[in-house]
C-alpha positions in Angstrom: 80.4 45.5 -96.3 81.5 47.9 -93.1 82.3 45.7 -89.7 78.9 47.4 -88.5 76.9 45.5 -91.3 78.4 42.7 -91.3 78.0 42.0 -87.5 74.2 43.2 -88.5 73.8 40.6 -91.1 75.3 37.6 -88.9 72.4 37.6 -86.3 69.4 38.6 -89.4 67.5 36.5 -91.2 67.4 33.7 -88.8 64.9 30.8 -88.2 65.5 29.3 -84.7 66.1 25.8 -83.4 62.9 22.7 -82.5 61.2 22.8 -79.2 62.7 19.7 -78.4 66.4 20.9 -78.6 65.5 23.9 -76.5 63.8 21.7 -73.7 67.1 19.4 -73.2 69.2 22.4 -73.1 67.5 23.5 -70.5 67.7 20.6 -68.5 71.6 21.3 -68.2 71.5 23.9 -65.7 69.3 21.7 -63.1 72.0 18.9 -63.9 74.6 21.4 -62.9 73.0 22.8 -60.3 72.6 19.0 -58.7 75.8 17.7 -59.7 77.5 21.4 -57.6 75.3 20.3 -54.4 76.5 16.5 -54.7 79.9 17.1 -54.8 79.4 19.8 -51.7 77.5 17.0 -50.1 80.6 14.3 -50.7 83.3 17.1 -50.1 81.7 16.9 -46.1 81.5 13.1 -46.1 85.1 12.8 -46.3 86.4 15.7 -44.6 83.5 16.2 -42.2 83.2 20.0 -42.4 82.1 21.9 -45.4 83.7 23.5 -48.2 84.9 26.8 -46.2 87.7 28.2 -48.7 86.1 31.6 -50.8 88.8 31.2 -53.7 87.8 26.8 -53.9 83.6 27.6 -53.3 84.0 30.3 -56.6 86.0 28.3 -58.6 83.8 24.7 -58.2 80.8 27.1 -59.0 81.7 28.8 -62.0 83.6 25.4 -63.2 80.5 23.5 -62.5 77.5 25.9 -62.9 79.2 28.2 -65.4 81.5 26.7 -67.8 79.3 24.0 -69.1 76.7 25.7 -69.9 79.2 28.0 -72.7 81.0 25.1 -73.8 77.1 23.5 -74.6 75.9 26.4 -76.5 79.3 26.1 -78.7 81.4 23.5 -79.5 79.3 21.0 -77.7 75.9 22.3 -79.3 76.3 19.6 -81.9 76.3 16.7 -79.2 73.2 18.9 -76.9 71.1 16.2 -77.3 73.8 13.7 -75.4 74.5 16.4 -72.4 71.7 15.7 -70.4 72.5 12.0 -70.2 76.2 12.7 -69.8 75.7 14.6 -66.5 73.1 12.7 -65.3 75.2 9.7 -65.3 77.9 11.7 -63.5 75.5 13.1 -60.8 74.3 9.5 -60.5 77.5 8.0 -60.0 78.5 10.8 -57.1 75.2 10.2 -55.5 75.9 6.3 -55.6 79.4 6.9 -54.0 77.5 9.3 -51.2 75.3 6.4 -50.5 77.8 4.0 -50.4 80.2 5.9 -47.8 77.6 6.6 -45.5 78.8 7.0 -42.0 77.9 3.8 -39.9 75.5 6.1 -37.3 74.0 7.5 -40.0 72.9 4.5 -42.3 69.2 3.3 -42.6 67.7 1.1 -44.2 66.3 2.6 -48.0 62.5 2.5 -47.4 62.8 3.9 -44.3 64.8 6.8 -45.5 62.4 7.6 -48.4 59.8 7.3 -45.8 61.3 9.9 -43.8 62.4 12.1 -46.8 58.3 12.2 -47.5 57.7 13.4 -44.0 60.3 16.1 -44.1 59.3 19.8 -43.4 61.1 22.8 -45.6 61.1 26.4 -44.4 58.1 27.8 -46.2 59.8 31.2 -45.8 62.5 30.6 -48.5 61.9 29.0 -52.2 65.5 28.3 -53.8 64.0 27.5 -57.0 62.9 30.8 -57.6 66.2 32.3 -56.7 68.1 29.8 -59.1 65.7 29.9 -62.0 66.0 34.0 -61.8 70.3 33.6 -61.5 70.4 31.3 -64.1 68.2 32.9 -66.6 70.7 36.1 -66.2 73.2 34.1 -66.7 72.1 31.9 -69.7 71.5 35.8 -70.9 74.5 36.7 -70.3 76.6 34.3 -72.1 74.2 34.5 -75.3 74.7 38.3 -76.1 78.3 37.8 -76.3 78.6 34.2 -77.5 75.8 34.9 -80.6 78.5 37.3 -82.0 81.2 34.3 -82.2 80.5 31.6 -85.2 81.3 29.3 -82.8 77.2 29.7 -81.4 74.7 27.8 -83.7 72.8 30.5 -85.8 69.8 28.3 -84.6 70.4 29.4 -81.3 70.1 33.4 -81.8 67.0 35.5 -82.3 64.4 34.4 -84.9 63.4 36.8 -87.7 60.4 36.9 -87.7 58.8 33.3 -86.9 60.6 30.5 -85.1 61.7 29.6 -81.7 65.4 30.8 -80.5 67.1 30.1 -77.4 67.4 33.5 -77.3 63.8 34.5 -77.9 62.9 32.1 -74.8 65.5 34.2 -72.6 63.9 37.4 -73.7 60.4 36.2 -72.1 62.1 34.1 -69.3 63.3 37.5 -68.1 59.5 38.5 -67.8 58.5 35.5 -66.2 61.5 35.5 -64.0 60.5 39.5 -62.2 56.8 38.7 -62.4 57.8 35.7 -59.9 59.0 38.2 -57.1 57.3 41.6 -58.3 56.0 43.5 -54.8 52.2 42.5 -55.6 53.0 39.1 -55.2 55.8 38.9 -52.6 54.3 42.1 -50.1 52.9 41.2 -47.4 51.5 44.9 -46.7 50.4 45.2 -50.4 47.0 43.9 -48.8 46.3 46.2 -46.3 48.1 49.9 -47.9 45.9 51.3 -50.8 46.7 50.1 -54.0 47.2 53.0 -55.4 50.0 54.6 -53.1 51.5 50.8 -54.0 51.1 52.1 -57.9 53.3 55.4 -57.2 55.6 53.4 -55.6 56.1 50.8 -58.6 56.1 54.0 -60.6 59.3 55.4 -59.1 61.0 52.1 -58.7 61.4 51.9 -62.7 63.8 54.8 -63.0 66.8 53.0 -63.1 65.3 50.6 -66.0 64.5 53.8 -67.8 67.3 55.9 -67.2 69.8 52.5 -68.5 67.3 51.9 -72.0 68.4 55.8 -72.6 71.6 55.0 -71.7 72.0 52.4 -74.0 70.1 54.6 -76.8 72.4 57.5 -76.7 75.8 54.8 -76.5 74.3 52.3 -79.3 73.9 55.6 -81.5 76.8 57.7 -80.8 79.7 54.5 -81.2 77.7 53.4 -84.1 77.4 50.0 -82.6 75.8 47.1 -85.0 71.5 46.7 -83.9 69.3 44.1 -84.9 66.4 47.1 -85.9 63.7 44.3 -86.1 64.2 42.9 -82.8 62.7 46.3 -80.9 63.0 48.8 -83.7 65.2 51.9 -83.9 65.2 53.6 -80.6 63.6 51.2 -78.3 65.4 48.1 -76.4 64.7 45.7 -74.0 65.3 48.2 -70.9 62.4 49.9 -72.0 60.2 47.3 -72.2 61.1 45.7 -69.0 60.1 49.3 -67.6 56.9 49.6 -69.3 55.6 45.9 -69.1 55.9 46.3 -64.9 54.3 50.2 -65.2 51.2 48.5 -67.4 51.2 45.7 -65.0 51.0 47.8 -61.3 48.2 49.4 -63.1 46.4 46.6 -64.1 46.8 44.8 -61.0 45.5 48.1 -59.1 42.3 48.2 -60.8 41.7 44.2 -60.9 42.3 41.8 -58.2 46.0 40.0 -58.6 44.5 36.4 -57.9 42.7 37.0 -61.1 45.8 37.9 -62.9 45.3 34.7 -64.9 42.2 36.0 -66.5 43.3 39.4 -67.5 46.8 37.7 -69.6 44.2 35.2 -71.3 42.1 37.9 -72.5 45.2 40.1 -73.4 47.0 37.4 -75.4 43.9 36.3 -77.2 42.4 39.7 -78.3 46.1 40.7 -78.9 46.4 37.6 -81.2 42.7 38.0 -82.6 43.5 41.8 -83.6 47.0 40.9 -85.5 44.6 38.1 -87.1 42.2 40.2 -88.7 43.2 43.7 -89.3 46.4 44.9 -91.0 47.9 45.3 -87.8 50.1 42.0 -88.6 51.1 43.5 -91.8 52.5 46.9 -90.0 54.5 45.1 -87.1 56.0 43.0 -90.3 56.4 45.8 -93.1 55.9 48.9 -91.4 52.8 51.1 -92.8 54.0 51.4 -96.8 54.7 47.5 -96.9 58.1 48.3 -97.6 59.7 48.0 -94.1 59.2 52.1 -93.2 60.6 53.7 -90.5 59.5 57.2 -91.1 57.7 58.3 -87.5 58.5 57.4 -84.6 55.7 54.2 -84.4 56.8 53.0 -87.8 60.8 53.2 -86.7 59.8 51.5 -83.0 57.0 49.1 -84.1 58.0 45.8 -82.9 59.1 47.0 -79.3 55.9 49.2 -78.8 53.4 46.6 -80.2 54.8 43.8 -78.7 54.4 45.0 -75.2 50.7 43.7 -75.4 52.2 40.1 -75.5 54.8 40.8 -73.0 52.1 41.9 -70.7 50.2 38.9 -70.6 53.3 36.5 -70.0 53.7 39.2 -66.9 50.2 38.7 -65.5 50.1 34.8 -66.7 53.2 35.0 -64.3 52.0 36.4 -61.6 49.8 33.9 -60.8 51.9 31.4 -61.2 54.7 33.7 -58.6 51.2 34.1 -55.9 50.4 29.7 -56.5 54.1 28.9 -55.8 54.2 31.3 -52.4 51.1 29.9 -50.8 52.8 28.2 -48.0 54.0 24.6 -48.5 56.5 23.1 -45.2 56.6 19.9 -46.5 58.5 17.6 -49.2 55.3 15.9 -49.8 53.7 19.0 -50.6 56.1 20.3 -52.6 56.1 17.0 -55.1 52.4 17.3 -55.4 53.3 20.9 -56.7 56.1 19.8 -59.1 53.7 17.3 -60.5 51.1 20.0 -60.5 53.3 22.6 -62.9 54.4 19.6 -64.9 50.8 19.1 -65.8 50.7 22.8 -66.5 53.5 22.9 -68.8 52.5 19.7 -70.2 48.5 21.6 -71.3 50.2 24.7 -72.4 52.6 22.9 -75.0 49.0 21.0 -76.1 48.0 24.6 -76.5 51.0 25.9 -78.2 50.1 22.9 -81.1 46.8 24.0 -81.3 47.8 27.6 -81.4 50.7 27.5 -83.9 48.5 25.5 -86.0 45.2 27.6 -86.0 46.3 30.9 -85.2 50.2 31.5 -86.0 53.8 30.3 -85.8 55.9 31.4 -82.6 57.3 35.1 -83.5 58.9 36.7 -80.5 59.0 39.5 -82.7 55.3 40.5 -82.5 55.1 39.0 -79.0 51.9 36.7 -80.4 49.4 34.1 -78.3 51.7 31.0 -79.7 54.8 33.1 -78.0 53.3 33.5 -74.9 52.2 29.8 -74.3 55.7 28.7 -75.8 57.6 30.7 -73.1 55.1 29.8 -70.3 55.2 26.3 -71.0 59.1 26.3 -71.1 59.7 28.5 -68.3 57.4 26.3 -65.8 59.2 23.5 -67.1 62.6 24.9 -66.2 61.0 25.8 -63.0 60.1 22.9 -62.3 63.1 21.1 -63.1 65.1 23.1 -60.2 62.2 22.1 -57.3 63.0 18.4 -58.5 66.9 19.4 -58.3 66.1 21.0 -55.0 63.9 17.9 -53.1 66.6 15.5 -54.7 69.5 17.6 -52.5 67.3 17.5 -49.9 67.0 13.9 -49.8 70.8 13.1 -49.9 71.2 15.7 -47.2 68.9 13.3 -45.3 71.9 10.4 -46.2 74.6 13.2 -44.9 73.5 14.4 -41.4 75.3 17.5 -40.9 75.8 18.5 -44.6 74.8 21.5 -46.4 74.2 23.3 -50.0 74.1 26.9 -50.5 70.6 28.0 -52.2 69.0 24.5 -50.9 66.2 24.1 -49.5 66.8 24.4 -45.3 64.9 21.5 -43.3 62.6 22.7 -40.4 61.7 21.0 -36.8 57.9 19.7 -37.8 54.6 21.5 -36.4 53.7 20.5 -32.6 57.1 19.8 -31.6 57.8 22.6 -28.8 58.8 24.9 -31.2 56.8 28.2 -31.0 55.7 28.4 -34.7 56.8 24.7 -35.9 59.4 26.4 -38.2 62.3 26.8 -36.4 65.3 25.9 -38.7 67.0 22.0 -37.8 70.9 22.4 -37.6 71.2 19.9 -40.1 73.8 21.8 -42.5 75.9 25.2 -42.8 73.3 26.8 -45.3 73.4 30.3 -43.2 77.4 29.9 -43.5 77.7 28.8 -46.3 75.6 31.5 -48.1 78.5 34.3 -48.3 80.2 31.7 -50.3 77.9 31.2 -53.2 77.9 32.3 -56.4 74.2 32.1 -56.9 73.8 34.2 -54.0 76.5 36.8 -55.1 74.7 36.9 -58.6 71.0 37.0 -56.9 71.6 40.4 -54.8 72.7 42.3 -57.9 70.9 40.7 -60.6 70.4 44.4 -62.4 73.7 45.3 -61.7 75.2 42.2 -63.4 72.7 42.1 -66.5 74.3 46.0 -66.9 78.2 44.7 -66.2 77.0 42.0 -69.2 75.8 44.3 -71.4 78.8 46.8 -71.1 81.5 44.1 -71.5 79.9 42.4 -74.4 79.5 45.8 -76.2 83.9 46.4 -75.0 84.6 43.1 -76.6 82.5 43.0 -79.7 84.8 47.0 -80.1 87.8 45.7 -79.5 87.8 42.4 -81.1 86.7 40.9 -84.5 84.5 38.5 -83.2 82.9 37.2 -86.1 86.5 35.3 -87.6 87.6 34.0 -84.2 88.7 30.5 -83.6 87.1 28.2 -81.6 90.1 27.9 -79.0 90.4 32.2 -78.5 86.2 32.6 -78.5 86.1 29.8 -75.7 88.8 31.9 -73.7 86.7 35.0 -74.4 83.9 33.8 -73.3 85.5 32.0 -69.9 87.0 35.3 -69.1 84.2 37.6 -69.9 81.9 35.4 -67.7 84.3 34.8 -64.6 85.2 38.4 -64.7 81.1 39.3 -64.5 81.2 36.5 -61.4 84.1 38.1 -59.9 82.3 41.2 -59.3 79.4 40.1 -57.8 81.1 37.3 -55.7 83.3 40.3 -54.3 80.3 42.4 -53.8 78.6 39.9 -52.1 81.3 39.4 -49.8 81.5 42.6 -48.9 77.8 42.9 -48.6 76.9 45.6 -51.1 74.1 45.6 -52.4 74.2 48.4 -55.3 70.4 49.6 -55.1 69.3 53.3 -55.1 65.7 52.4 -55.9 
């Protein structure tokens, strides 16, 4: 067997992992995300000024938000189900040091700080969960198209055949779910008042680039002979493309029908979608191709899966913009932002009775026909995660409450309440260095070139997987690999970001 087939034959035929496994590994990145703030928060207790050094800030956040999250889908995979408690008890123990140390002036009494943590306003201007679910959904991405080539990454984790539920099928719709959150019909402000259908053109243009890199990653895949996964999208198409298409379909759809309805439209696309795989042989073609005997004569038998699964796609977009127009109506307050958390908790919590109900009535999770159960599964997951980093985010904000004067890049800054002089009740409280401190984060770098740093993944897995036999690699070389591939994608976009380019042509 050729090098191409058998790196083919490594990531085929593949089942996926339990829901349950796939939940607690996403609870890591929150944990991570917490334990980086904590120690930024402890870092100014003793020193009294915040972590200032560019070469210190990059290396604590790829240590601490990077690294463990490639050692847990590798050698630590067989312990996952540990992780969560391991870091937890860490991030406990720094936050029991931080309350410990307090400075005399600024300690209080418990109650009365939980008291004043309720009444605490947030700028309603600036959501860092929706910046860090987006950054770490790239990056989760970004370390499984390289690390699902090593042996060292649980075949459970990769792709699915046909049925099951992968990490990696979850990353594919997170990515949907992640740019429905901040699409311009959600996030523009002017979207009301131009017509909808100059905003259409607009949209229209704006996909070029996600167009012009699928074709670039046609022609390269074909002309290097570079191994494919044909039943994940089919023979010409790839994810590019549908990331280009879904947003096209979605403009239109949102031009024509009112976006706080959006809601409606992905119900009635998943269902029918879901109803039509159920009773005609459209199942059997997506599956088989049109002989039953996996065809890929014409270019809808070769591109099957990628072309029909947009319907499914399409709904998780719309099912997401609603969610992306719910989280920006404008909350300024702690206590309204718990009473959201528990809100999307009870969300996720109906979906997943849904996905039961589903997978049991209507048909297993397949990412690869993009069906109703795959729709709720990713939903339900991704509000989860969500909601994991505005808990992560309100627990920072309340040991920044314990700190006076301390700050965390991406965290949520605290405002000067309504009625209080101020000429909008929003002005920003000097409480930390967030505005400072911002050219020094690595979420921050990664967040203005998201695109750019998906492409600089995608290139550099492709150069390794060339260069090196990845599939008879030990453990100690494919964790170096790995380290190295994703500091060296950091490194780029923490030096663009502290240059301030932003490398957009769209």
């Amino acid at each position: 067997m050729s090098q191409k087939h058998l790196k083919e034959a490594f990531v085929s035929n593949l089942n996926g992992t339990s829901l349950l496994e796939i939940s607690l590994g996403l609870s890591l990145a929150p944990l991570c995300l917490l334990c980086r703030g904590l120690l930024l928060i402890l870092y100014y207790l003793h020193y009294g000024k915040p972590l200032s050094s560019r070469k210190y800030s990059l290396l604590l956040d790829f240590l601490v938000l990077v690294s463990p999250l490639v050692f847990s889908c590798t050698v630590l995979s067989p312990i996952i189900f540990f992780m969560p408690s391991i870091i937890a008890a860490f991030c406990a123990g720094i936050f029991s040091k931080i309350y410990s140390q307090r400075k005399p002036e600024t300690r209080a009494p418990f109650r009365q700080i939980v008291q004043e943590f309720q009444k605490t306003y947030l700028d309603p201007e600036y959501i860092p969960a929706i910046t860090v679910f987006r950054v770490y959904v790239n990056v989760l991405t970004s370390i499984s198209i390289l690390a699902v080539d090593f042996p060292q990454y649980p075949r459970r984790y990769a792709k699915a055949e046909t049925y099951g539920t992968g990490v990696m099928d979850l990353g594919v719709g997170a990515y949907i779910f992640g740019n429905a959150l901040v699409c311009p019909e959600v996030r523009q402000k002017s979207y009301v008042t131009q017509p909808k259908f100059s905003n259409l053109a607009r949209q229209f243009f704006s996909v070029w680039p996600l167009i012009f890199l699928g074709v670039g990653r046609l022609l390269s895949v074909k002309s290097i002979e570079y191994h494919e996964h044909t039943s994940e999208y089919g023979v010409h198409w790839n994810f590019f493309f549908t990331l280009a298409f879904v947003r096209l379909a979605a403009s239109l759809l949102l031009a024509i029908f009112p976006k706080n309805k959006s809601w409606i439209i992905a119900i009635n696309l998943a269902v029918l979608y879901q109803l039509i795989l159920n009773t005609t042989s459209l199942k059997m073609f997506i599956l088989h191709g049109s002989n039953g005997r996996d065809s890929r004569v014409g270019f809808l038998n070769a591109n099957r899966e990628g072309l029909l699964s947009l319907f499914g796609y399409l709904a998780i977009y719309m099912a997401s913009v609603q969610v992306g127009l719910c989280l920006l109506k404008r909350r300024n307050s702690v206590k309204g932002w718990i009473e959201a958390a528990r809100f999307l908790l009870l969300a996720a919590l109906v979906l997943f009775l849904f996905l039961h109900v589903s997978q049991a009535h209507a048909d297993p999770v397949s990412r690869r026909m993009a069906n109703l159960s795959y729709c709720i599964w990713v939903l339900a997951h991704c509000l989860t995660f969500f909601t994991w980093f505005v808990v992560t985010d309100l627990a920072l904000v309340f040991t920044k409450l314990l700190v006076k004067g301390s700050g965390v890049p991406c965290c949520w800054n605290v405002i000067k309440p309504p009625n209080t002089g101020t000429k909008h009740g929003t002005e920003a409280v000097p409480m930390g260095k967030e505005g400072k401190l911002a050219h020094i984060c690595l979420i921050s770098a990664i967040n203005k070139n998201q695109l750019l740093f998906f492409l600089l993944a995608n290139v550099m897995t492709g150069t390794v997987n060339i260069l090196i036999d990845t599939i008879h690699s030990k453990t100690a070389f494919a964790l170096s690999i790995l380290h190295l591939y994703m500091f060296f994608n950091c490194l780029i976009m923490y030096i663009l970001h502290a240059k301030n380019i932003v490398l957009k042509f769209w």
